[in-house]
PyMOL Python script that loads the backbone (N, CA, C, O; Angstrom):
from pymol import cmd

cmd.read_pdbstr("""\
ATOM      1  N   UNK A   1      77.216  83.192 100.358  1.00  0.00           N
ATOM      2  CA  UNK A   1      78.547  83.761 100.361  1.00  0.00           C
ATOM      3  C   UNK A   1      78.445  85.269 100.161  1.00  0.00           C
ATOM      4  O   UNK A   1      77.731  85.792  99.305  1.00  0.00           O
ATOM      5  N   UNK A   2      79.100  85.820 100.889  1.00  0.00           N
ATOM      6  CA  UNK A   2      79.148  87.224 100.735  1.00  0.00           C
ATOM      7  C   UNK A   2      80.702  87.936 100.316  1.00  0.00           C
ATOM      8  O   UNK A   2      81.801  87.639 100.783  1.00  0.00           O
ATOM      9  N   UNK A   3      80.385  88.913  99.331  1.00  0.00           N
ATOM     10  CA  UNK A   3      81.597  89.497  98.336  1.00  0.00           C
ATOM     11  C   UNK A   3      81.815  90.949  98.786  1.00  0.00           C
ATOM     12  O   UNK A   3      80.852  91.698  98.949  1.00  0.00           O
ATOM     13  N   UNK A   4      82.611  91.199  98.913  1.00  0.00           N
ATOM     14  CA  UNK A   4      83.270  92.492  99.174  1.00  0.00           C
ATOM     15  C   UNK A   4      83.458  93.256  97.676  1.00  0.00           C
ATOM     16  O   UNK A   4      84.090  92.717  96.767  1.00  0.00           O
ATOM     17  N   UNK A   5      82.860  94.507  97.550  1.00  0.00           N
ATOM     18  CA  UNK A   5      83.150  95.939  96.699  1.00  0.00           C
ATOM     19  C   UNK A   5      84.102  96.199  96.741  1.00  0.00           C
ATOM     20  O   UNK A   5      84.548  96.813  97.710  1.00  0.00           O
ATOM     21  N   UNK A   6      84.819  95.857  95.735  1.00  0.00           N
ATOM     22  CA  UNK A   6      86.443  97.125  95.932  1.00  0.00           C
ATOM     23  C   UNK A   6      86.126  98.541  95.956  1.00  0.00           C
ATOM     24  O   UNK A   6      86.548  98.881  94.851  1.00  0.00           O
ATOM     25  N   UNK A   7      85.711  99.465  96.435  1.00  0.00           N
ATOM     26  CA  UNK A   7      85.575 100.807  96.441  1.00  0.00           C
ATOM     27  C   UNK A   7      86.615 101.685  96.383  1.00  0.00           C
ATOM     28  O   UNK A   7      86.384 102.860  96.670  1.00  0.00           O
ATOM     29  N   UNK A   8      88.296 101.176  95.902  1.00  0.00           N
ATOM     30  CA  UNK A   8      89.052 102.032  95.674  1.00  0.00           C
ATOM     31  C   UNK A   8      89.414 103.177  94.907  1.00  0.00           C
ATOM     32  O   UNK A   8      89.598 103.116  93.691  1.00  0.00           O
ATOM     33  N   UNK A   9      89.534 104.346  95.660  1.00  0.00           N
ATOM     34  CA  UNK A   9      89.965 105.407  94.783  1.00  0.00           C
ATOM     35  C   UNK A   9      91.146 105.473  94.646  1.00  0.00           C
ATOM     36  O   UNK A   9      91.777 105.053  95.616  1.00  0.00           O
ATOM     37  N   UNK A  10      92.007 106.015  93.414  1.00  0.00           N
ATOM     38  CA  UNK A  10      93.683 105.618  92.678  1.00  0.00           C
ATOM     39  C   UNK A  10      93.568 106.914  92.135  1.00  0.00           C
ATOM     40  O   UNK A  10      92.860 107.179  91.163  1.00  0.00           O
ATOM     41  N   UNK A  11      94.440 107.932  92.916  1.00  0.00           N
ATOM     42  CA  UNK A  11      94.693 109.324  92.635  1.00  0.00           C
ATOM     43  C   UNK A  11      95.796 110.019  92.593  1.00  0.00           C
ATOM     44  O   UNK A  11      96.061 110.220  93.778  1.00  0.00           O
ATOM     45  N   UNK A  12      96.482 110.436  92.046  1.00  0.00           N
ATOM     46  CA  UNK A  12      97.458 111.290  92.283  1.00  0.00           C
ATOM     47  C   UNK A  12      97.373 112.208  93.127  1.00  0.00           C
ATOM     48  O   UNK A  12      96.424 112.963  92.917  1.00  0.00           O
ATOM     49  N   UNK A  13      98.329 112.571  94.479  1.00  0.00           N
ATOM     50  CA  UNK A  13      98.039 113.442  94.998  1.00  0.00           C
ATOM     51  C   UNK A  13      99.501 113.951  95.885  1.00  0.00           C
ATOM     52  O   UNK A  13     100.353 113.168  96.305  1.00  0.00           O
ATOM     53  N   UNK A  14      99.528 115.499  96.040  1.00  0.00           N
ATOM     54  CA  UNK A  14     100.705 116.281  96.448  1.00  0.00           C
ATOM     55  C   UNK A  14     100.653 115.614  98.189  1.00  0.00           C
ATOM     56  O   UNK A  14      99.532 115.349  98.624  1.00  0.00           O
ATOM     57  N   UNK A  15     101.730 115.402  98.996  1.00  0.00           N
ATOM     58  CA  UNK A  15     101.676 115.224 100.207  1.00  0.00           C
ATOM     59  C   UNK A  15     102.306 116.710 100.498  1.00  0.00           C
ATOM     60  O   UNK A  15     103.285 117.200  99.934  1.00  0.00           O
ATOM     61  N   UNK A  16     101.241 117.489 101.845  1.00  0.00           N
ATOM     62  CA  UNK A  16     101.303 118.974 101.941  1.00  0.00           C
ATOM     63  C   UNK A  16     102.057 118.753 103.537  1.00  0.00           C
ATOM     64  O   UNK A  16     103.119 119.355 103.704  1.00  0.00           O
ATOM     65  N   UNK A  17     101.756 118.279 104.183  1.00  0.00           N
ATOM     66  CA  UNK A  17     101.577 118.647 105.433  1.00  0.00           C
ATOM     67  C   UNK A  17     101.957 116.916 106.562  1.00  0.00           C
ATOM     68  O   UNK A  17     101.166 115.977 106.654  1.00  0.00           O
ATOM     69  N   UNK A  18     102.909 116.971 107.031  1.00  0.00           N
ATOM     70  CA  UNK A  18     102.801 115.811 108.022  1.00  0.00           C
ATOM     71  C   UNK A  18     103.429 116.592 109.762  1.00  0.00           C
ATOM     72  O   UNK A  18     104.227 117.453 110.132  1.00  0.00           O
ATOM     73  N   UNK A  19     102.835 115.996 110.132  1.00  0.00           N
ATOM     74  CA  UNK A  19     103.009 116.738 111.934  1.00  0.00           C
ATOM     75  C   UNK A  19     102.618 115.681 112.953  1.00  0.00           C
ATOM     76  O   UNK A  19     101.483 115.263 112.722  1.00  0.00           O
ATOM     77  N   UNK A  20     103.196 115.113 114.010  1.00  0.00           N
ATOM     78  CA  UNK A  20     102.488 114.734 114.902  1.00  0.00           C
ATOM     79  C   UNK A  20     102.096 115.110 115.938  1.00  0.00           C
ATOM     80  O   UNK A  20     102.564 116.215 116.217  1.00  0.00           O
ATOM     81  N   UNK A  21     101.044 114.470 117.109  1.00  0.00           N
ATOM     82  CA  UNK A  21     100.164 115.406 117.513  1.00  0.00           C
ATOM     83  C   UNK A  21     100.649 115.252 118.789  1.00  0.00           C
ATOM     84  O   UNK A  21     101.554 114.418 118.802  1.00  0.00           O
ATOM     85  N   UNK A  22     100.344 115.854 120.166  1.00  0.00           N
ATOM     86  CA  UNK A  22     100.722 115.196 121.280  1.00  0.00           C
ATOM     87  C   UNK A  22      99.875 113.997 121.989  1.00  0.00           C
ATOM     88  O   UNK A  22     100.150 113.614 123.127  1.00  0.00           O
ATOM     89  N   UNK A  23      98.946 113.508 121.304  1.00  0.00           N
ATOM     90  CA  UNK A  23      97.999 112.545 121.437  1.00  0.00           C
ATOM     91  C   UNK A  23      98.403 111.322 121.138  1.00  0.00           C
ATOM     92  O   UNK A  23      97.890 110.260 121.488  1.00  0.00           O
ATOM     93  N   UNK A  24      99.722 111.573 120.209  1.00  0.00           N
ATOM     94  CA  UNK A  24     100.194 110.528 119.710  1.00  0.00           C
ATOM     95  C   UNK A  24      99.925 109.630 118.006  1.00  0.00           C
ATOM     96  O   UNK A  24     100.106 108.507 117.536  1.00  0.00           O
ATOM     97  N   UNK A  25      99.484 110.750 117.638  1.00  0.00           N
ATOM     98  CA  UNK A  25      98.485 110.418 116.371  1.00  0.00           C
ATOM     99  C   UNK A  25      99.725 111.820 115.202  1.00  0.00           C
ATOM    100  O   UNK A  25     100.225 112.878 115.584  1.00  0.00           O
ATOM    101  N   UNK A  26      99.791 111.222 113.974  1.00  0.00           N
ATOM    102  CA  UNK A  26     100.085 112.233 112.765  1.00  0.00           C
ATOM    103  C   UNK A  26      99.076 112.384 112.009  1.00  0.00           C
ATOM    104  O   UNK A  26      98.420 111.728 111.200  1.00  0.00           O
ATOM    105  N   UNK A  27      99.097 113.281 112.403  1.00  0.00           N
ATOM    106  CA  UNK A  27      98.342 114.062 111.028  1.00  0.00           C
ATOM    107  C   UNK A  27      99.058 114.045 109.745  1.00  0.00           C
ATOM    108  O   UNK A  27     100.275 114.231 109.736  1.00  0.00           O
ATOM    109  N   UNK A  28      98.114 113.747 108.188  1.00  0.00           N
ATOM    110  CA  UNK A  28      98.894 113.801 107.110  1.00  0.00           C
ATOM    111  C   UNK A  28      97.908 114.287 106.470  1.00  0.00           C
ATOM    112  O   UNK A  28      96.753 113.932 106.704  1.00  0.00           O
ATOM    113  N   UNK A  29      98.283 115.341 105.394  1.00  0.00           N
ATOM    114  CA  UNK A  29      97.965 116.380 104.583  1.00  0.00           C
ATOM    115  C   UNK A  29      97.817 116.014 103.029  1.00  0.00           C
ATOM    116  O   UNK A  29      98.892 115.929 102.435  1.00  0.00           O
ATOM    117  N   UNK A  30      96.902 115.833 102.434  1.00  0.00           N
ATOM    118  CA  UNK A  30      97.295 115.682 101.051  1.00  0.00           C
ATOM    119  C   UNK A  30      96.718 116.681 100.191  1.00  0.00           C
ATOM    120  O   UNK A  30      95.948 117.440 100.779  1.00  0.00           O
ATOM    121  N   UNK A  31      96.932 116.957  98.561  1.00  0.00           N
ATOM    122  CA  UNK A  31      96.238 117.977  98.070  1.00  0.00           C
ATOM    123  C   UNK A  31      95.650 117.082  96.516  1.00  0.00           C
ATOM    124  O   UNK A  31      96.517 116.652  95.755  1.00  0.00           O
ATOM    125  N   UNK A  32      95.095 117.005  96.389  1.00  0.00           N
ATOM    126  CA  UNK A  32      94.686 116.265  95.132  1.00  0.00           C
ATOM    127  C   UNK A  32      93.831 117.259  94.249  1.00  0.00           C
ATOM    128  O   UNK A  32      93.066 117.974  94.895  1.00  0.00           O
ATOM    129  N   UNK A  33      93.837 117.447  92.647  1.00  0.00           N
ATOM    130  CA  UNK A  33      93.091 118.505  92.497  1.00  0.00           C
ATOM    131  C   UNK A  33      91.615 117.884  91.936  1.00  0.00           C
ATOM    132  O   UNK A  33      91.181 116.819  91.497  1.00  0.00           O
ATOM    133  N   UNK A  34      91.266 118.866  92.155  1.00  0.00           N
ATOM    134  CA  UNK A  34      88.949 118.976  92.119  1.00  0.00           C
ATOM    135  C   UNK A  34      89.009 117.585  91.392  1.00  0.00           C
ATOM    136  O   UNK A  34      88.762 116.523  91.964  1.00  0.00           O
ATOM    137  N   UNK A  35      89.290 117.678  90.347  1.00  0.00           N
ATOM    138  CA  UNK A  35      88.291 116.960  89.000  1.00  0.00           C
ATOM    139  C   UNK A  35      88.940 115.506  88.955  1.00  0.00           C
ATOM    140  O   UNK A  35      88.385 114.756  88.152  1.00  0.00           O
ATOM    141  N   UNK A  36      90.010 114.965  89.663  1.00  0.00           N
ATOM    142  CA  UNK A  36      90.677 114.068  89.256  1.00  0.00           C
ATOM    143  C   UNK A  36      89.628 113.170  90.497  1.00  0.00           C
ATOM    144  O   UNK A  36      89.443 111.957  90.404  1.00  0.00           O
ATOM    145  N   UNK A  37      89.033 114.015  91.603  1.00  0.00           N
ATOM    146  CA  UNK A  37      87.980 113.081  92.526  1.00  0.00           C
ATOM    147  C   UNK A  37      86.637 113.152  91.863  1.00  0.00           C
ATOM    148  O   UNK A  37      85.742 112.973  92.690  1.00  0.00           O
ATOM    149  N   UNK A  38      86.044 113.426  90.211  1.00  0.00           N
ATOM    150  CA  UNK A  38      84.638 114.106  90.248  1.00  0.00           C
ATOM    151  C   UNK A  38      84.118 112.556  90.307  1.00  0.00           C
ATOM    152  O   UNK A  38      84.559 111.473  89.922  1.00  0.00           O
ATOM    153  N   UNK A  39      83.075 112.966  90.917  1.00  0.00           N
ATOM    154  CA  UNK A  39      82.119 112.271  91.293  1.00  0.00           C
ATOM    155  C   UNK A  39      82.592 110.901  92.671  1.00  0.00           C
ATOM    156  O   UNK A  39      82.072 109.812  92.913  1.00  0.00           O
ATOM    157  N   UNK A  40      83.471 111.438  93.145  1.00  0.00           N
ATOM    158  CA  UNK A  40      84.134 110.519  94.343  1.00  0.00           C
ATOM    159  C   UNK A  40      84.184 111.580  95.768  1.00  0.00           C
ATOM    160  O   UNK A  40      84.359 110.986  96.832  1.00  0.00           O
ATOM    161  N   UNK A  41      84.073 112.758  95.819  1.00  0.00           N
ATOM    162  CA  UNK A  41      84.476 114.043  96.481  1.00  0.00           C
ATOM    163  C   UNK A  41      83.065 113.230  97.975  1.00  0.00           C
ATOM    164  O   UNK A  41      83.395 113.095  99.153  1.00  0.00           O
ATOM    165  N   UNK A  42      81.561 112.826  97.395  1.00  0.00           N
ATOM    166  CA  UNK A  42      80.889 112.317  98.445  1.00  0.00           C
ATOM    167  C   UNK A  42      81.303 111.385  99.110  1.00  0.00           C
ATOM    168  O   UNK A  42      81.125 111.310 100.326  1.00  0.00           O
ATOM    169  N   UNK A  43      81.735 110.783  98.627  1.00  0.00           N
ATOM    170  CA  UNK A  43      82.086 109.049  98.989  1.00  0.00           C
ATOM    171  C   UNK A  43      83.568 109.315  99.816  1.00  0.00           C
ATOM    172  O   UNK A  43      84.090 108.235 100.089  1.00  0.00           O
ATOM    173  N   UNK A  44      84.222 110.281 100.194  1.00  0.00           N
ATOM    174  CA  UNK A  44      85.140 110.906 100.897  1.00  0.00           C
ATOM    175  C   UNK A  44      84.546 111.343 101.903  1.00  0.00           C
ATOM    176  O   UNK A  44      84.660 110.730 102.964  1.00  0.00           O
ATOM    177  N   UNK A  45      83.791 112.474 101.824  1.00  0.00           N
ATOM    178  CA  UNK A  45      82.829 113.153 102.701  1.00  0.00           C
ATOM    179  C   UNK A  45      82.288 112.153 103.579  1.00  0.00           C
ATOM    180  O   UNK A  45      82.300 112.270 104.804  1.00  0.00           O
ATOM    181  N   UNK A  46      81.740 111.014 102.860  1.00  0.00           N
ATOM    182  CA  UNK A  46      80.792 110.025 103.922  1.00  0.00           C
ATOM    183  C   UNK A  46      82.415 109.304 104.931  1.00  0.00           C
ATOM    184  O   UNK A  46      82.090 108.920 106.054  1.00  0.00           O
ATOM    185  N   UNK A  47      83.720 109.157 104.657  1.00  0.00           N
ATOM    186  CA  UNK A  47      84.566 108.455 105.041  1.00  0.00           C
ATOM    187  C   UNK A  47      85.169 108.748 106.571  1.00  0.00           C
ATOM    188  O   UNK A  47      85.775 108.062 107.394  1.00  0.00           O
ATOM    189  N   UNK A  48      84.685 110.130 106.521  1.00  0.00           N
ATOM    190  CA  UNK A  48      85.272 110.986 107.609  1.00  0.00           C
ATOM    191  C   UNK A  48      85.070 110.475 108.915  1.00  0.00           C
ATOM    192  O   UNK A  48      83.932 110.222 109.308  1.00  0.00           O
ATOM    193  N   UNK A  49      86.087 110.297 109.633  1.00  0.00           N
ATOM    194  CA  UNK A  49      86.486 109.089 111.251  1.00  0.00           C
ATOM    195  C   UNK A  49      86.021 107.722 110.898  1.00  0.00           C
ATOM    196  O   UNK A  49      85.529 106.925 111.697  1.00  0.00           O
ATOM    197  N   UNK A  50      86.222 107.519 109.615  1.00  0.00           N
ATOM    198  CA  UNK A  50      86.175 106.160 109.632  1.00  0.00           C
ATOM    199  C   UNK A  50      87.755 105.414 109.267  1.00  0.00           C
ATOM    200  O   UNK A  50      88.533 106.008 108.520  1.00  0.00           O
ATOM    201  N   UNK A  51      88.094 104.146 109.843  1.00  0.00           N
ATOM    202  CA  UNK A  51      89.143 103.816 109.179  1.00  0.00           C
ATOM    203  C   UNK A  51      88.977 103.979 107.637  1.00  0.00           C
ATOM    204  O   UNK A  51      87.931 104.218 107.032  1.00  0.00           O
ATOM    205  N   UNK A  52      90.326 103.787 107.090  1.00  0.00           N
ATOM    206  CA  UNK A  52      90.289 103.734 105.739  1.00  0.00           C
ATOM    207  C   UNK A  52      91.984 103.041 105.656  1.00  0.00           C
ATOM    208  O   UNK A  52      92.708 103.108 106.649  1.00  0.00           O
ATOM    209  N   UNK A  53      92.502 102.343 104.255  1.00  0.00           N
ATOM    210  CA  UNK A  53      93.648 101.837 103.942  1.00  0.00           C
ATOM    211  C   UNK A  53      94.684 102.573 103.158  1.00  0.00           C
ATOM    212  O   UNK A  53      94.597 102.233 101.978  1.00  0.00           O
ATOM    213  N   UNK A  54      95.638 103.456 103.357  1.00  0.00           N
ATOM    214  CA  UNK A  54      96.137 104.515 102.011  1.00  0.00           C
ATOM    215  C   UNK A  54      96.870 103.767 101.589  1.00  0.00           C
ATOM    216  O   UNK A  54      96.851 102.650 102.107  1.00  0.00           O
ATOM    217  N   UNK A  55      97.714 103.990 100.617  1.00  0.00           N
ATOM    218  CA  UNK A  55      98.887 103.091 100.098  1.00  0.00           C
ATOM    219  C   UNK A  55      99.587 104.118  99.422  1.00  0.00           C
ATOM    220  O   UNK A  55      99.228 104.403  98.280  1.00  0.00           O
ATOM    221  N   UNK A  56     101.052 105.054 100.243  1.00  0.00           N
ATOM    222  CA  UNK A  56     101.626 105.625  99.491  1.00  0.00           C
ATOM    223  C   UNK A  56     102.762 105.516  98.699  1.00  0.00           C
ATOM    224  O   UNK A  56     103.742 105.043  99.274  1.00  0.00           O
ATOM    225  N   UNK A  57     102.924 105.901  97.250  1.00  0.00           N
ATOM    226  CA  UNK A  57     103.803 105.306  96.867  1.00  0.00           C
ATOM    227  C   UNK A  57     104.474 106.541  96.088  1.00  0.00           C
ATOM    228  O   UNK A  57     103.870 107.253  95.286  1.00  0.00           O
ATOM    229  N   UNK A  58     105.767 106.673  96.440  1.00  0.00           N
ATOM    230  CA  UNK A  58     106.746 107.991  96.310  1.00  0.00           C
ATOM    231  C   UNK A  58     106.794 107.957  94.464  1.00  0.00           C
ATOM    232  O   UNK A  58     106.291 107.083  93.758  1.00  0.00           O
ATOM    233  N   UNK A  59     107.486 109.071  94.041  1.00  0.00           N
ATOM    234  CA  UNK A  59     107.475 108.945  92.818  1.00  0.00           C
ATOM    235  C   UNK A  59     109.245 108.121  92.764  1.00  0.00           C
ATOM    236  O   UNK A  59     110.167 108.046  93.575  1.00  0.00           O
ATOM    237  N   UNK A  60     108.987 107.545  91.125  1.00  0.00           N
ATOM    238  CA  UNK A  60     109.807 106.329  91.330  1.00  0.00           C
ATOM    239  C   UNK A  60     111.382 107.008  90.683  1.00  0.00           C
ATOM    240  O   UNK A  60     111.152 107.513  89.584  1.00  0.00           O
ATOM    241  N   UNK A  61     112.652 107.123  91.018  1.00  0.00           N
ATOM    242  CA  UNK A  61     113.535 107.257  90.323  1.00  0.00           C
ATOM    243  C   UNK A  61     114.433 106.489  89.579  1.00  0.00           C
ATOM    244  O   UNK A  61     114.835 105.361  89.867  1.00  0.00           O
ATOM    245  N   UNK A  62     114.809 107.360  88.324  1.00  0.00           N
ATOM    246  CA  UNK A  62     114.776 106.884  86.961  1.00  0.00           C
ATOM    247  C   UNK A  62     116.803 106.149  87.526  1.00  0.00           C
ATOM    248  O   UNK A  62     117.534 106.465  88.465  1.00  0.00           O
ATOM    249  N   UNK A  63     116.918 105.489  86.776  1.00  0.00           N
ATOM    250  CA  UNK A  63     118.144 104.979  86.837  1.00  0.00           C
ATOM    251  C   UNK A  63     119.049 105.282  85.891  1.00  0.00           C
ATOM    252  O   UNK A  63     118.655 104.976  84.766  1.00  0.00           O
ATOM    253  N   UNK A  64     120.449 105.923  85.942  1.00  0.00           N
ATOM    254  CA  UNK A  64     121.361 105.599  84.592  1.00  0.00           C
ATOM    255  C   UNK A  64     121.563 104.084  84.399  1.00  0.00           C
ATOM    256  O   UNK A  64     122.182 103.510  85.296  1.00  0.00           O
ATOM    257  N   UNK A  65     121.218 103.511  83.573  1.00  0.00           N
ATOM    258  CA  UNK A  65     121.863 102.219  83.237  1.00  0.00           C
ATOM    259  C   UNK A  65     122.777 102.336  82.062  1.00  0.00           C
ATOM    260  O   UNK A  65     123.916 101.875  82.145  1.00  0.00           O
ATOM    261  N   UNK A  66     122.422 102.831  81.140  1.00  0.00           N
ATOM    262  CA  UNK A  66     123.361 102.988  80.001  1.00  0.00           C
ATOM    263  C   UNK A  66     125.074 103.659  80.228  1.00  0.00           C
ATOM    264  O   UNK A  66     126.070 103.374  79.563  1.00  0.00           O
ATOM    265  N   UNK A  67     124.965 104.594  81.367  1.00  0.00           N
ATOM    266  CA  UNK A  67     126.713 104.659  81.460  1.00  0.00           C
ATOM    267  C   UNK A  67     127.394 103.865  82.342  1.00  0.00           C
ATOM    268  O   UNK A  67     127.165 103.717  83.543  1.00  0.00           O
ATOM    269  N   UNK A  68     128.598 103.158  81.394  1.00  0.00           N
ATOM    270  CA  UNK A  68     129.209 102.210  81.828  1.00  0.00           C
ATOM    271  C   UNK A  68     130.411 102.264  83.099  1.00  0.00           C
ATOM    272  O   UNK A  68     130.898 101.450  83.884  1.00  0.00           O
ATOM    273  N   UNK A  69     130.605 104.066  82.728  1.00  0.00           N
ATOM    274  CA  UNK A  69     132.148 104.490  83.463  1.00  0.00           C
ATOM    275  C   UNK A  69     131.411 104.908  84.846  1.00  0.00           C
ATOM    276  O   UNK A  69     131.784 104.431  85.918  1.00  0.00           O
ATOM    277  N   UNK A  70     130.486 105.706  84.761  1.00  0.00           N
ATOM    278  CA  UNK A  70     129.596 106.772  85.902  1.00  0.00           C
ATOM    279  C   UNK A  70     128.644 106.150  86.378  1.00  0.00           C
ATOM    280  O   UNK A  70     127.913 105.648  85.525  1.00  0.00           O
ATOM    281  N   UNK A  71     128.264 105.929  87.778  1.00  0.00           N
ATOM    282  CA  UNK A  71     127.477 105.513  88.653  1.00  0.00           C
ATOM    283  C   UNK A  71     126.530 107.023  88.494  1.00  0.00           C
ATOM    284  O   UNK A  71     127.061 108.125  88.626  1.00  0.00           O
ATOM    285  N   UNK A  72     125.306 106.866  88.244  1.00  0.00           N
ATOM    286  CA  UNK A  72     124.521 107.911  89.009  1.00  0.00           C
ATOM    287  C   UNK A  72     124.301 108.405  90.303  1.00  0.00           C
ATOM    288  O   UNK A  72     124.254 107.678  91.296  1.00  0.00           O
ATOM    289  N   UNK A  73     124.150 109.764  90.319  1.00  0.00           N
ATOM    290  CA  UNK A  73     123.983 110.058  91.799  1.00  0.00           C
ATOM    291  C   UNK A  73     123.118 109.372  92.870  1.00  0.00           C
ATOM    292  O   UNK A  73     121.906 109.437  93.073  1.00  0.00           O
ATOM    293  N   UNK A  74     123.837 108.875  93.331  1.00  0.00           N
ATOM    294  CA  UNK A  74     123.024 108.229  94.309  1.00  0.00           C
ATOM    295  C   UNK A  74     122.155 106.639  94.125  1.00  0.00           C
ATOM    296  O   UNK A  74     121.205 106.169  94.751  1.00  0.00           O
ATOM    297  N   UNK A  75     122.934 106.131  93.028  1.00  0.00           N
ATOM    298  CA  UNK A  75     122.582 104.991  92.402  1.00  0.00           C
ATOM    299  C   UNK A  75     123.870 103.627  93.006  1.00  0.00           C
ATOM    300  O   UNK A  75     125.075 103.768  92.795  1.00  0.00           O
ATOM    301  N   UNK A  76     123.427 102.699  93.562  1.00  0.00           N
ATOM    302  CA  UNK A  76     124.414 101.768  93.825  1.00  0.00           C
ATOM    303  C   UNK A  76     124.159 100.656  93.128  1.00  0.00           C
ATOM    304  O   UNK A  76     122.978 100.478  92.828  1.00  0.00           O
ATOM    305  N   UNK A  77     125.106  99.697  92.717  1.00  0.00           N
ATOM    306  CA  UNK A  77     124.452  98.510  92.748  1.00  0.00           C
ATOM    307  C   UNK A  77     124.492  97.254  93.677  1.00  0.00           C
ATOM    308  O   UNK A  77     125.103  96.958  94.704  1.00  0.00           O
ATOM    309  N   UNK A  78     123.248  96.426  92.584  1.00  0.00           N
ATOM    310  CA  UNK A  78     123.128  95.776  93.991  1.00  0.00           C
ATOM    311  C   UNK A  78     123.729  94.562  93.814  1.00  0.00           C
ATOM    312  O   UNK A  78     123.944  93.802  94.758  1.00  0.00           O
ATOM    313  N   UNK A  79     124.092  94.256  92.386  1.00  0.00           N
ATOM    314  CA  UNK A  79     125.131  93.101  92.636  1.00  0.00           C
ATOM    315  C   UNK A  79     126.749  93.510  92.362  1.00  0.00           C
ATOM    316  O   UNK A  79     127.112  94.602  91.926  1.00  0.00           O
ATOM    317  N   UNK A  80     127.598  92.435  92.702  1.00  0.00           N
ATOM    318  CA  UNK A  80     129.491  93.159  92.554  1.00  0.00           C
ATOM    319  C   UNK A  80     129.676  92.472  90.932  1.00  0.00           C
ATOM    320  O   UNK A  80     128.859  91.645  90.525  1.00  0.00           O
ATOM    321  N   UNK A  81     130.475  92.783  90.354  1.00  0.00           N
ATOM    322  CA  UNK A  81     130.676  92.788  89.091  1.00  0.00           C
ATOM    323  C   UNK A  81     131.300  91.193  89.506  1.00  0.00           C
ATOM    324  O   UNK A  81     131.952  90.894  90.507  1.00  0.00           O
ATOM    325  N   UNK A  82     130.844  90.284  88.345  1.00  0.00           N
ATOM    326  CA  UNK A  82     131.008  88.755  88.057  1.00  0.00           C
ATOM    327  C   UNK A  82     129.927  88.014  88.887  1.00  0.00           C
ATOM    328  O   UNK A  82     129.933  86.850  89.289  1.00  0.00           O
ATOM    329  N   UNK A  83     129.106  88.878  89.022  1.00  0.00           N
ATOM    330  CA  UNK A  83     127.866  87.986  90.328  1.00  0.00           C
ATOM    331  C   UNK A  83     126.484  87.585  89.542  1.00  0.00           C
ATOM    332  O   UNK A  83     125.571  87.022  90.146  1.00  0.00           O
TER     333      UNK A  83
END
""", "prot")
cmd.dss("prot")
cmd.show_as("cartoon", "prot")
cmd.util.cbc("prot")
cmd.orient("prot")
């Protein structure tokens, strides 16, 4: 039986740059700083034109729940009152 390495790297990182190309392909930009890759920066280097899996996940927004009268901006809910 053969087992698969999780080799995932889990980083915080700024999204800089998205564009698409006329090839039909986007380009996406990220900025992550030095030290949060140390000792991962090769194992990137070796990745280059190879597939790879990203998983981006936006930063999460906070909810008012505690006011009863005021909906937050941009906050709905998702059930109707008696549901």
């Amino acid at each position: 039986m053969t087992e698969l390495k999780d080799n995932s790297i889990e980083v915080p990182a700024m999204l800089a740059d998205v564009h698409p190309t006329p090839k039909g392909v986007t380009k996406v930009n990220f900025e992550v700083e030095t030290e949060l890759l140390d000792g991962h920066i090769g194992e990137l280097a070796n990745l280059l034109n190879y597939n790879i899996v990203l998983k981006i996940t936006p930063n999460q927004t906070e909810l008012d729940t505690d006011s009863a009268n005021k909906e937050a901006d941009g906050q709905t809910d998702l059930l109707k009152d008696g549901d």
